[in-house]
C-alpha positions in Angstrom: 26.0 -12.1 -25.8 24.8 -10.6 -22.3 24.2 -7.1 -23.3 20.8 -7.2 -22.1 21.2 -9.3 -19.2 24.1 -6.8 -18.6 21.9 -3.4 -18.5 19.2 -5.2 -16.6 21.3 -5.6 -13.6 22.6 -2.0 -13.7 19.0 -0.9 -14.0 18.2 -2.7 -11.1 21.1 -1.2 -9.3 20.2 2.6 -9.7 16.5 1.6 -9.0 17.0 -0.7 -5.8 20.2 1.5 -4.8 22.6 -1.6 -4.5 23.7 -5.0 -6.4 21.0 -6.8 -7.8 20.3 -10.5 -6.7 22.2 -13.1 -8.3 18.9 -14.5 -9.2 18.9 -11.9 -11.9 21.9 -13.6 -13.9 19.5 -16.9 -14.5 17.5 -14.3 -16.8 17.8 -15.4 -20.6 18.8 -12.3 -23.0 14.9 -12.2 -24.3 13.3 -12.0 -20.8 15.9 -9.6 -19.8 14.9 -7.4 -22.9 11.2 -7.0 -22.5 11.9 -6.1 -18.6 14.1 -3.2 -19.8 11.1 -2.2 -22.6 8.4 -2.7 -19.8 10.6 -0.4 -17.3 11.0 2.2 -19.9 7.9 2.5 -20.9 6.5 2.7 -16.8 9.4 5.3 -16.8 8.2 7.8 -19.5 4.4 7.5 -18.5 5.6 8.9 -15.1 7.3 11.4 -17.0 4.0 12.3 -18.1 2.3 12.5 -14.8 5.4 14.0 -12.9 4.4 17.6 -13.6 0.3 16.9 -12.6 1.7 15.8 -9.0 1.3 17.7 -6.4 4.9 16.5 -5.7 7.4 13.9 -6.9 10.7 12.9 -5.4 12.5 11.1 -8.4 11.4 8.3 -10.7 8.1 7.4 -11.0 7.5 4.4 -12.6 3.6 4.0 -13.9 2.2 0.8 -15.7 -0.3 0.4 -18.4 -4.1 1.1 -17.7 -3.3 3.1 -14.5 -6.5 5.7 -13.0 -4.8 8.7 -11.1 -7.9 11.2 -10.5 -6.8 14.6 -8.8 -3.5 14.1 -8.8 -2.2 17.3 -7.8 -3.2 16.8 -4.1 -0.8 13.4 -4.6 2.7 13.6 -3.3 5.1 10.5 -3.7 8.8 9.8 -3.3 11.6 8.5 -5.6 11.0 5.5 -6.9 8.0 5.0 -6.9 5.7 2.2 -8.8 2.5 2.1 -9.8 2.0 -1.2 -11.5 -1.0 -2.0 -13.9 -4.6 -1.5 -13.6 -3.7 0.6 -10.1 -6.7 3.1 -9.5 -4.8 6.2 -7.2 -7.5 8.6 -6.2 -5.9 11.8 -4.6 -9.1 13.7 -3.7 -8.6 13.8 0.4 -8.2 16.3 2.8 -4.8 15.6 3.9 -4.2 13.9 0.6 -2.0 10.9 0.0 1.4 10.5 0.4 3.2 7.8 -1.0 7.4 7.2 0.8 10.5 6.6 -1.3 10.6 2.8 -2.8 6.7 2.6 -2.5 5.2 -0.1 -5.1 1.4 -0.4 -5.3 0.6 -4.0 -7.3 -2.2 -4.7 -10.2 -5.9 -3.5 -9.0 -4.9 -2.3 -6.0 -7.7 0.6 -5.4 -7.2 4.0 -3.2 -10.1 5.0 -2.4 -10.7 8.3 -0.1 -14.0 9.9 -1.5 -16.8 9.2 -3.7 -16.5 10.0 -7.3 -18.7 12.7 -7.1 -16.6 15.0 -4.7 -18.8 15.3 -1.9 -18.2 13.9 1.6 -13.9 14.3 1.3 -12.1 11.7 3.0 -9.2 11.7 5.1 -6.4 10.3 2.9 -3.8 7.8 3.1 0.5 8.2 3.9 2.6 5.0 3.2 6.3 5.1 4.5 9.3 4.4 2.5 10.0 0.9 0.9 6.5 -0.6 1.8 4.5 -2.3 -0.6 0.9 -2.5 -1.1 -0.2 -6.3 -2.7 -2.5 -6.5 -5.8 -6.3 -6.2 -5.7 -5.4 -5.0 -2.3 -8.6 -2.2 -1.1 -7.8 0.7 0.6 -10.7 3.0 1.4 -9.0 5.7 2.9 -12.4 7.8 4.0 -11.0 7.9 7.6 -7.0 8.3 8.1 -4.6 5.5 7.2 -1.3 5.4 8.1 1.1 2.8 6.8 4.5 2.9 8.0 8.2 2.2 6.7 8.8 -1.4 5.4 5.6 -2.7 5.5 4.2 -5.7 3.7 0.7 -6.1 2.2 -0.4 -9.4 0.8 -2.7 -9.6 -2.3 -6.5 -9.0 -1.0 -5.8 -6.9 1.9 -8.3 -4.6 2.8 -8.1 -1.3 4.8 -12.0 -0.2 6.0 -11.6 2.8 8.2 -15.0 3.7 8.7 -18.2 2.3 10.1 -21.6 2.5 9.8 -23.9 3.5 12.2 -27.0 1.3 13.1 -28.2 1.8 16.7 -31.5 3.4 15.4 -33.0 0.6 13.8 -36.5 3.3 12.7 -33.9 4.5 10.3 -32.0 2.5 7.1 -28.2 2.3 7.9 -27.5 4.7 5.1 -29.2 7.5 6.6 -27.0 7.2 9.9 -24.1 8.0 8.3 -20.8 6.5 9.6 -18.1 7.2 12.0 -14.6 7.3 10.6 -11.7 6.3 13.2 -8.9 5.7 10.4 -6.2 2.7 10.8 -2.8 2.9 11.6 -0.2 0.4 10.8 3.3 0.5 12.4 6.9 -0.2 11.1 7.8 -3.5 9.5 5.0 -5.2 9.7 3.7 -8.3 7.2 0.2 -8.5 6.6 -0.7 -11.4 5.0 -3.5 -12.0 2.0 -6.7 -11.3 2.1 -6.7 -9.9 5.7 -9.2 -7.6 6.8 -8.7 -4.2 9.1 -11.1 -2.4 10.3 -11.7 0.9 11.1 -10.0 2.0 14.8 -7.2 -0.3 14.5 -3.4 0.1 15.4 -0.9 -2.8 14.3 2.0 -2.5 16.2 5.7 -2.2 15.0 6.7 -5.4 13.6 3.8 -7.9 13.9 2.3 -10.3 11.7 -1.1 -10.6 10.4 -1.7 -14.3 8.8 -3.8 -14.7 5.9 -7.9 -14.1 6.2 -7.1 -12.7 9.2 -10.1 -9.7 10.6 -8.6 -7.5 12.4 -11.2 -5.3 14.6 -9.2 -4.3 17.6 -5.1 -3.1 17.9 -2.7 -5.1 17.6 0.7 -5.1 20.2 4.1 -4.9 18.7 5.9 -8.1 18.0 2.5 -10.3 17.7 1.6 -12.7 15.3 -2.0 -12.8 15.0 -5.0 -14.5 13.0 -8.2 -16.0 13.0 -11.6 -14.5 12.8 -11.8 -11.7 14.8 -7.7 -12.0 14.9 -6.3 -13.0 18.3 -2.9 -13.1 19.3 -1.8 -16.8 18.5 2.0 -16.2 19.8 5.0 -13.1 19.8 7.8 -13.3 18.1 10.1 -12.8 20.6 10.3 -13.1 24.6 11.1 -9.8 24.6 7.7 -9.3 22.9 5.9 -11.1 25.1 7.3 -9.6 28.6 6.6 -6.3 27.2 2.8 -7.5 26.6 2.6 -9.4 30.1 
């Protein structure tokens, strides 16, 4: 018997929006069961939160233990997942927007303002079908901007502001930061536990590698790592002559 096997691939059908892998037919009928009961019950806790959005595009698929604090300034696609343990904070001034097909892993943490409400953030915008790795940090005080297709590894962090410390009379905290927000392009893969600091544009279609610090922009078509990240080679020649 494959009846389960058999509604797990059409689930994954309407979700992904074509065929499912053939990978999914080497599922035993008890795995493919407690998918479906997983997927339904991420599909009627989004039912619950549908309504406190500020917008929602289609499914919302929301996972066990998940923090959504002012949600109505929170606008997301169709499609969208929240997996466990995710903490979503929404209070920003240009709030956060999260694309069709956007999936946000275990722990991940989005983080625009302090819990107490004072000194708002920016926000955060993710494009369609990019996906945020677990335990990944995004402190979205200043502006990010995370574009279509992109690829975050587990660990990544996102740091768009600095601290001031020129006046060395005075503690750090008292000088207050500057925020310059972080901007990732198109189709891009950053690897785990890579840094990005505040300032920073990755361009369309580069590669971060893992423990990678990012601290200045980043041209399209470069892969890049190291400690501050340097550009170790381009994917293409056509990369390259366009850097040259």
């Amino acid at each position: 018997m494959r009846l389960f096997r058999a509604l797990h691939a059409r689930v994954v059908a309407r979700v992904r929006g074509r065929e499912p892998l053939a990978e999914t037919e080497q599922l035993g009928e008890r795995e493919a069961f407690w998918i479906l009961v997983r997927t339904a019950c991420a599909l009627l806790r989004g039912l619950g939160w549908r309504p406190r959005l500020g917008a929602c595009g289609g499914r919302l698929f929301v996972g066990r233990n998940v923090r959504i604090t002012s949600p109505g300034r929170i606008r997301v696609g169709r499609n969208v997942k929240l997996e466990e343990l995710v903490e979503l904070q929404g209070l920003a001034r240009r709030g956060v927007v999260l694309g069709d097909d956007v999936t946000i892993g275990r722990f991940a943490s989005i983080r625009p303002s302090s819990y107490y409400g004072v000194d708002l953030g920016e926000g955060l915008s993710v494009g369609s079908g990019s996906a945020i790795g677990a335990y990944a940090w995004i402190g979205a005080s200043g502006f990010v901007e995370i574009g279509r297709d992109v690829l975050l590894g587990p660990r990544v962090s996102i740091l768009p502001e600095n601290h001031v410390f020129a006046d060395v009379e005075r503690s750090i905290k008292e000088q207050g930061v500057v925020r310059e927000g972080v901007v990732i392009e198109d189709d891009c893969w950053i690897g785990s536990n890579v840094a990005i600091l505040s300032g920073v544009r990755i361009g369309r279609g580069s590669v971060v590698a893992a423990g990678a610090v990012v601290t200045k922009d980043v041209p399209p078509g470069a892969i890049v790592g190291g400690v501050p990240a340097r550009i170790l080679r381009m994917r293409s020649a056509e990369h390259a002559r366009s850097v040259g």
